[in-house]
C-alpha positions in Angstrom: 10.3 -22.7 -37.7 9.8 -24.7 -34.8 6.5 -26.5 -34.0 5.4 -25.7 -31.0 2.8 -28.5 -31.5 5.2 -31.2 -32.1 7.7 -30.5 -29.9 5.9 -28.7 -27.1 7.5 -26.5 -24.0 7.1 -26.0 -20.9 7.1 -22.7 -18.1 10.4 -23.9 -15.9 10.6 -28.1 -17.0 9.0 -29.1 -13.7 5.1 -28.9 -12.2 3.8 -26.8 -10.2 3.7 -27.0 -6.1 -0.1 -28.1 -6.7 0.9 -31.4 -8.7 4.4 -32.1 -8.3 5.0 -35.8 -6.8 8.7 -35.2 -6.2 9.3 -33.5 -2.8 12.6 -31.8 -1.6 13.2 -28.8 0.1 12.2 -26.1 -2.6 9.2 -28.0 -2.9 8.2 -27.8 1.0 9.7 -24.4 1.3 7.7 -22.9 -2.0 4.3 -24.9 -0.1 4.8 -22.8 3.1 5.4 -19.4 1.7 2.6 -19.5 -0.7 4.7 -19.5 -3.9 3.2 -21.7 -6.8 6.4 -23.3 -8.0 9.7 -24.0 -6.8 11.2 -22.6 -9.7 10.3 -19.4 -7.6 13.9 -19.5 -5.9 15.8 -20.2 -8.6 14.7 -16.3 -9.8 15.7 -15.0 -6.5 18.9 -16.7 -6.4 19.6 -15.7 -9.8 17.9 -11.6 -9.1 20.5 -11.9 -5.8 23.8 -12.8 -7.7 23.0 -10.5 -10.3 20.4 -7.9 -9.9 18.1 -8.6 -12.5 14.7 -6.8 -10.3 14.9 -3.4 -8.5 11.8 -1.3 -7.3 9.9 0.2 -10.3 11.5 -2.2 -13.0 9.3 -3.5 -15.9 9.6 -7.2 -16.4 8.6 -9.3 -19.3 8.4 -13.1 -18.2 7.9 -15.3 -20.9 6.3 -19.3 -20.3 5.6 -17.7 -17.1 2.8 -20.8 -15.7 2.1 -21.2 -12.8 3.4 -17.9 -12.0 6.1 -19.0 -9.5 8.7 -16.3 -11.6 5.9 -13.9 -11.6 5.6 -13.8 -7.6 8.8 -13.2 -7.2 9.4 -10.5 -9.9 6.2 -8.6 -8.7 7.2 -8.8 -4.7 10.8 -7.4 -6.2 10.2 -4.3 -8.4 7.4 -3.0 -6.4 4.2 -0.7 -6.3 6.0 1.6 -9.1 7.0 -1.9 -11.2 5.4 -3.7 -13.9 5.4 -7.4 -15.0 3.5 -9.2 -17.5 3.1 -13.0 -18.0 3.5 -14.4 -20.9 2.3 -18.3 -21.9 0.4 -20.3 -23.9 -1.6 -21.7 -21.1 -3.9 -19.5 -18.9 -2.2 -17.9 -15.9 -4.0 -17.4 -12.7 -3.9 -14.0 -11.6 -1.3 -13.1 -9.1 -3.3 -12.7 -5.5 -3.1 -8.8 -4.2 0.3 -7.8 -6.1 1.7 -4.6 -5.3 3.0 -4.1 -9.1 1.0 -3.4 -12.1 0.2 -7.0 -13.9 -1.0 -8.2 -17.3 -0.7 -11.3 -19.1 -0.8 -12.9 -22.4 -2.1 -16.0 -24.0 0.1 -17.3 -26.8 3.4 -18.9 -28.2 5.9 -16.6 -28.4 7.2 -18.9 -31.6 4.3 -17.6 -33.7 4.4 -13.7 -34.4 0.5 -12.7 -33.4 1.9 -13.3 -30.0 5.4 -11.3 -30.0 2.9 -8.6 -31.5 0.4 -8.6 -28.6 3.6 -8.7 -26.4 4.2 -5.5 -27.5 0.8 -3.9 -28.2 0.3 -5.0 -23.9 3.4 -3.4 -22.6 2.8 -0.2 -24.2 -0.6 -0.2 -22.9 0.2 -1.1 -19.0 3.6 1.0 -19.3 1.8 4.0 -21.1 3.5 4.1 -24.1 3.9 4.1 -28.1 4.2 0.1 -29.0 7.2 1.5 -30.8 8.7 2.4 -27.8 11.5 0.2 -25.5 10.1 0.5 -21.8 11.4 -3.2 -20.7 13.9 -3.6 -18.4 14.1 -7.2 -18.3 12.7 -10.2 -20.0 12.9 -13.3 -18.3 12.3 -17.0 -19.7 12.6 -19.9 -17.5 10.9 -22.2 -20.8 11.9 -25.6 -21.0 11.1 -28.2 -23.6 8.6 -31.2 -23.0 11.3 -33.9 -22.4 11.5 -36.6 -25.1 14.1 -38.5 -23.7 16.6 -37.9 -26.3 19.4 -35.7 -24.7 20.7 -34.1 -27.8 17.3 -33.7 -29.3 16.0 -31.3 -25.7 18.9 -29.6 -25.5 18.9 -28.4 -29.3 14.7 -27.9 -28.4 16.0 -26.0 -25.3 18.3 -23.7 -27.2 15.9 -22.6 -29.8 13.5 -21.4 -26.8 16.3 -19.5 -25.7 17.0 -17.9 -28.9 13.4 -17.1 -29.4 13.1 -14.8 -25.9 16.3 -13.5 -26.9 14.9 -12.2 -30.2 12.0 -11.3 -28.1 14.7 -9.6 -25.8 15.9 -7.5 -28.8 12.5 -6.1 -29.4 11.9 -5.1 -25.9 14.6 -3.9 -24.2 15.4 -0.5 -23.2 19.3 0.3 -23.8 20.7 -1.2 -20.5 17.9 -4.1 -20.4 18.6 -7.4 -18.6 18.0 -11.0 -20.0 17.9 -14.4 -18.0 17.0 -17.4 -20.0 17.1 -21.0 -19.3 18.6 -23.7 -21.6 20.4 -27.2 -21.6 24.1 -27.4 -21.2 25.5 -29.1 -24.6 26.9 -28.8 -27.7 24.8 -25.1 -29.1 25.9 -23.3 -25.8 28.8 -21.7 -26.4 27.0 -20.4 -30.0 24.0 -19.5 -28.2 26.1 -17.2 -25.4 28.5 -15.9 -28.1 25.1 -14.2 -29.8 23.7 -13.3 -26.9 26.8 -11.6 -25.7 27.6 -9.6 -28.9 24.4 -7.6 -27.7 25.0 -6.7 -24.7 27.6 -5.4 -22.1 28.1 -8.9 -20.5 27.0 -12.5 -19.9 27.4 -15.4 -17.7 26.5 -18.3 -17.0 24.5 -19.3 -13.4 23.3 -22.4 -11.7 20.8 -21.0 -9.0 21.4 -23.6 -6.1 17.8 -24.2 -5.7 18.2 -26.2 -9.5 17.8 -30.0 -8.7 21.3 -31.9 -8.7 20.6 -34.1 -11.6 19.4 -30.9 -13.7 21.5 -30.1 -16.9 19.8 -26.7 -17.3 21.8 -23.5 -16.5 20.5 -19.7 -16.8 22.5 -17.4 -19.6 21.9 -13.7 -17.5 23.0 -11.0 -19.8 23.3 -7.3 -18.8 23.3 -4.0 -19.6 21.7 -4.5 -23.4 23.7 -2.6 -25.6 21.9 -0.1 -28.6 25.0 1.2 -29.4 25.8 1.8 -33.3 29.1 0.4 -33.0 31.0 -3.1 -31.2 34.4 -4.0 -30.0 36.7 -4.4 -32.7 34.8 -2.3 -34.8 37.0 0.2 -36.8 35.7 3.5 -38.5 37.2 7.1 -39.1 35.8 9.7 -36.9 36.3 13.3 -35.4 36.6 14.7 -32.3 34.7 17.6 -31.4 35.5 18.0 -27.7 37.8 16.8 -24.6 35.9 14.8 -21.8 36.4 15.5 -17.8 39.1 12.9 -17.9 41.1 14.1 -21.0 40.0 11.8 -23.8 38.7 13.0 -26.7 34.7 13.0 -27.7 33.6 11.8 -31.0 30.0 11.1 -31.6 28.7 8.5 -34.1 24.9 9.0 -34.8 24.7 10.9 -31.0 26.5 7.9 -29.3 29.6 8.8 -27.7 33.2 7.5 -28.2 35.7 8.4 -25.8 38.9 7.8 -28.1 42.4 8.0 -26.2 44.8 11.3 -26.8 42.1 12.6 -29.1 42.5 16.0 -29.2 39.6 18.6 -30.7 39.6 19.0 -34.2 42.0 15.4 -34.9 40.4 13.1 -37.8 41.6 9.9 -36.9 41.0 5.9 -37.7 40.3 4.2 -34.6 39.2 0.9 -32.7 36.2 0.3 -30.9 37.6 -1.3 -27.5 34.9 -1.2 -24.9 31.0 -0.9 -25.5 28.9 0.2 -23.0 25.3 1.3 -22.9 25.1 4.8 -23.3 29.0 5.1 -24.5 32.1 3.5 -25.9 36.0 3.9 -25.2 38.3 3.7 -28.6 41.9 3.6 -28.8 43.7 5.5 -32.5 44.7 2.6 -35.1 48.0 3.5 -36.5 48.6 4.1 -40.1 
């Protein structure tokens, strides 16, 4: 487990616009349009490339202090949208939002917090805790730096892989993740997991990231609830013809468009595409 108290993180690795010595243009920018970190426009660089916010969207940001990602995800997904801030420290209330807000205190690497995570979404979203109402969870987190490269980007990539488990628990099929870590040596593992889970990922470097910065957002989309992967293979039957003449086989109510299937065939196929709500299979021959 990884000790928060040791190692420590913080919201987006950089202060706030209220105590932040370095200037540049982010910095001078986030000063004039009221937003309380520059960190603000890396979100909508990242929401503009990929379309991670959209009017009546629920957002989970995670090590969301100051609230720069907060701003920005409220003013995005609108008087019908919800976001809730997540951190260990306390987070001023957003001033006059037009979404629905809500915040919680804690570590998300202890397990009290992932559960009042969830117990606060279903209450603001109007739903059972059991329930999957997230459309995206966000982490900006960074590590406290300890000057030891290899030692903040390993740091770095556990944060990741704790909002992507928090990701998992969340997300409504078709869900969006955007997480920050440290380019290194645990990426491509990192990205590889987080891939398997849903319809795509890439990775972005949001212009308004400082030069010098080795961090780099992993923006996954479209999170997949499916029953079964590309690659998988598995025996099935089809028990209809879709609009484009492939043949529909259902596994546990998901859909699998299989190639040539005809009604009625039993046939071993291949999982080659998985999408959210269906998947496209090709016959293996025997």
């Amino acid at each position: 487990m990884y000790d928060s108290r040791v190692a420590g993180w913080t919201d987006a690795g950089e202060e706030s616009v209220s105590t932040m010595s370095g200037k540049d243009k982010y910095y001078n920018k986030a000063k004039q349009e009221g937003y309380r970190a520059r960190s603000a426009y890396k979100l909508q660089q990242l929401d503009e490339a990929t379309g991670l916010l959209g009017d009546g969207r629920t957002v989970v940001d995670l090590g969301a202090a100051p609230g720069g990602w907060l701003q920005v995800a409220a003013e995005r997904v609108g008087s019908e949208g919800t976001v809730i801030g997540v951190d260990r420290q306390r987070i001023e209330d957003l001033d006059d939002p037009e979404a629905t807000t809500a915040y919680v205190r804690g570590d998300i690497t202890e397990e009290g917090t992932n559960e009042a995570i969830r117990e606060t979404v279903a209450e603001v979203t109007g739903t059972d805790s059991q329930q999957r109402p997230v459309d995206v969870v966000l982490s900006d987190m960074a590590p406290n730096m300890s000057g030891d490269y290899d030692l903040d980007h390993a740091r770095s990539v556990h944060l990741a892989r704790q909002a992507f488990e928090v990701a998992t628990e969340l997300l409504d099929t078709g869900g969006d993740l955007a997480v920050k870590v440290f380019d290194g040596r645990d990426l491509e593992a990192l990205e590889a997991d987080i891939d398997a889970e849903f319809e795509y990922v890439r990775q972005m470097r949001p212009d308004a990231s400082r030069d010098s910065s080795s961090e780099l957002y992993l923006v996954a989309k479209n999170y997949l609830t499916a029953p079964v992967r590309t690659g998988d293979e598995l025996d099935v039957e089809i028990v209809d013809v879709g609009e484009e003449g492939d043949g529909v086989a259902k596994v546990e109510d998901f859909t699998l468009f299989v190639d040539g299937g005809e009604t009625g065939d039993e046939l071993r196929v291949e999982v080659t595409d998985v999408k959210p709500r269906y998947a496209f299979a090709e016959p293996v021959e025997q």
